[in-house]
C-alpha positions in Angstrom: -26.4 8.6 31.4 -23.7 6.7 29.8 -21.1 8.6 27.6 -19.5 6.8 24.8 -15.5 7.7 25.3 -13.8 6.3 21.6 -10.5 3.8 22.5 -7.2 5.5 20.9 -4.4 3.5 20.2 -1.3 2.2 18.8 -1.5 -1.4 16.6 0.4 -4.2 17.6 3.4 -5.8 14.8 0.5 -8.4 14.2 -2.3 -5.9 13.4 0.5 -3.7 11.4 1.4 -6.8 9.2 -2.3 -7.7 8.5 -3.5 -4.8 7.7 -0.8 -4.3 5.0 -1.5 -8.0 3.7 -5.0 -7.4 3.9 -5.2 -3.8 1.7 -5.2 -3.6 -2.0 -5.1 0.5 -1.9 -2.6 2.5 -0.4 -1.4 6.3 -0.6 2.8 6.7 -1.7 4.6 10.0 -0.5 7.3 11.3 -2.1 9.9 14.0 -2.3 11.9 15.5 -4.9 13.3 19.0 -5.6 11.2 20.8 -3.2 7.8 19.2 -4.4 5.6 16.5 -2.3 3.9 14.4 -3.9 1.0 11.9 -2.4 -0.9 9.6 -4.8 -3.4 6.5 -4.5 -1.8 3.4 -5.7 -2.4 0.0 -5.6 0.0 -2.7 -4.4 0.6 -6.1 -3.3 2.4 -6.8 0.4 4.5 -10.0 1.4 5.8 -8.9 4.7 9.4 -7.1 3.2 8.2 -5.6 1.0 5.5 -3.3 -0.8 5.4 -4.4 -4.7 3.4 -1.3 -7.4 3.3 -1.2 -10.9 3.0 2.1 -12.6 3.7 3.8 -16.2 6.3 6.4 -16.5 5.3 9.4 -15.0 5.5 12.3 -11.9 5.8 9.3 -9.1 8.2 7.3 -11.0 10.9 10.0 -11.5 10.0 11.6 -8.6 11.1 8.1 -6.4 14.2 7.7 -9.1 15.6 11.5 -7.7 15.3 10.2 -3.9 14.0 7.0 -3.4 12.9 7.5 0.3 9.3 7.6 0.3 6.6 6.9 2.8 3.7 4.8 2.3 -0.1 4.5 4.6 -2.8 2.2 4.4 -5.9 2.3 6.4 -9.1 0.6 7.0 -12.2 2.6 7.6 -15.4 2.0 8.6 -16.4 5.2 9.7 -15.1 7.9 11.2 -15.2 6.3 14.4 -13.4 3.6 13.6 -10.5 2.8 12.0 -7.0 1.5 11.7 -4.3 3.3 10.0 -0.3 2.2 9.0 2.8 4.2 8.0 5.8 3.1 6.6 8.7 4.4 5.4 11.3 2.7 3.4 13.3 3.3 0.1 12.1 2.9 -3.5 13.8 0.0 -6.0 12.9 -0.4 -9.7 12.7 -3.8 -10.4 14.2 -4.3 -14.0 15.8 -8.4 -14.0 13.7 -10.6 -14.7 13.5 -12.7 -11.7 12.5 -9.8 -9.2 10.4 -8.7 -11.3 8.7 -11.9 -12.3 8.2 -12.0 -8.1 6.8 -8.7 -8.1 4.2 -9.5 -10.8 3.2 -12.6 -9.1 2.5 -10.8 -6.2 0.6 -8.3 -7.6 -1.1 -11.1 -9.7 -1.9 -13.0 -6.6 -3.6 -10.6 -4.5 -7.3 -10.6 -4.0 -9.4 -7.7 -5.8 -12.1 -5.8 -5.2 -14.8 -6.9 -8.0 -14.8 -3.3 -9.3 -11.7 -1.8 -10.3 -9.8 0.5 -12.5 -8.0 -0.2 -15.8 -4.4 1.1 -13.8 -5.0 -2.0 -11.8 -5.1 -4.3 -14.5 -1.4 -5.7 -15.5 -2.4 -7.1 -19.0 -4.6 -7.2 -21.5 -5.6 -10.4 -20.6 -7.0 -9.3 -17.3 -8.7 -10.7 -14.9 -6.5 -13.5 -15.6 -3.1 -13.7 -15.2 -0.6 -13.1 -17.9 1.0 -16.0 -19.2 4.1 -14.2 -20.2 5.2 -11.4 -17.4 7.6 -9.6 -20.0 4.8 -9.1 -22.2 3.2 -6.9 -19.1 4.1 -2.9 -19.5 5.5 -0.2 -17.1 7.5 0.1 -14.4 7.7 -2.2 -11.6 9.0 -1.2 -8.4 9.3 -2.4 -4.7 9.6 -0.3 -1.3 12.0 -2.1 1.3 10.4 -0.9 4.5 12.6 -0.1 7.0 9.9 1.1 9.6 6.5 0.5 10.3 3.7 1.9 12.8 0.2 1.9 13.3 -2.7 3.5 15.1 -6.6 2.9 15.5 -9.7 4.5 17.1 -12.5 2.3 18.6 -15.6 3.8 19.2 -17.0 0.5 21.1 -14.6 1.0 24.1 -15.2 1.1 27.4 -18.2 3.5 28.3 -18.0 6.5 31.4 -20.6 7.1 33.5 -21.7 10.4 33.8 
């Protein structure tokens, strides 16, 4: 009888990077006066750096007292397989105009899932793109990461015979 034994193991720079290009959903962690805080957020990834937009809120001053944060992605599809990243890097509200203006277009640019919530939606004018990025609303804000690392579990692996 053959025994399924499930492949653990560490993603390559190639697999990190297109897993982050490839994800529209990711989960921020933050710290700030004794208080974590981890929320779902959606983002947009160029390969330097992780672009959000948000409203004013617990996040947003949280990452303006101590703007190291963390940052995972994963891909699931099931619990036998899966790929998961971690970053870490450091928080940077984007308030001229021309990184901002980059930030929007790379949130604009990114592909969406048909379905999705109004706090992914950067205008009123959505799904299309705003023709005027001031007119958009909140608080934009990038994470330079400064480290990266991934790992994966495989349940097609190699098989043991028993």
């Amino acid at each position: 009888m053959k025994k399924e034994i499930p492949m653990f193991g560490t993603l390559n720079t190639t697999e990190i990077e297109d897993l982050l290009k490839q994800q529209v959903l990711g989960h921020l962690g933050c710290y700030s006066e004794d208080n974590i805080y981890v929320v779902p957020i959606s983002y947009a990834y160029d390969g330097e750096y992780i672009y959000c937009h948000s409203l004013e809120g617990v996040k947003i001053n949280t990452m303006r007292n101590n703007p190291r944060v963390c940052f995972q992605v994963d891909k699931m599809e099931n619990m036998a397989n899966w790929k998961s990243v971690m970053t870490w890097g450091e928080f940077e509200e984007l308030k001229n105009g021309e990184e901002r203006n980059k930030a929007l277009q790379n949130l604009m640019d990114r592909s969406l899932p048909l379905i999705t919530s109004e706090t992914v939606h950067l205008s009123p004018e959505w799904p299309f793109p705003s023709k005027d990025t001031r007119a958009i609303k909140g608080i934009v804000f990038r994470i330079r990461v400064k480290e990266k690392t991934g790992r994966y579990e495989n349940s097609e692996g190699p098989f043991l015979t028993h």
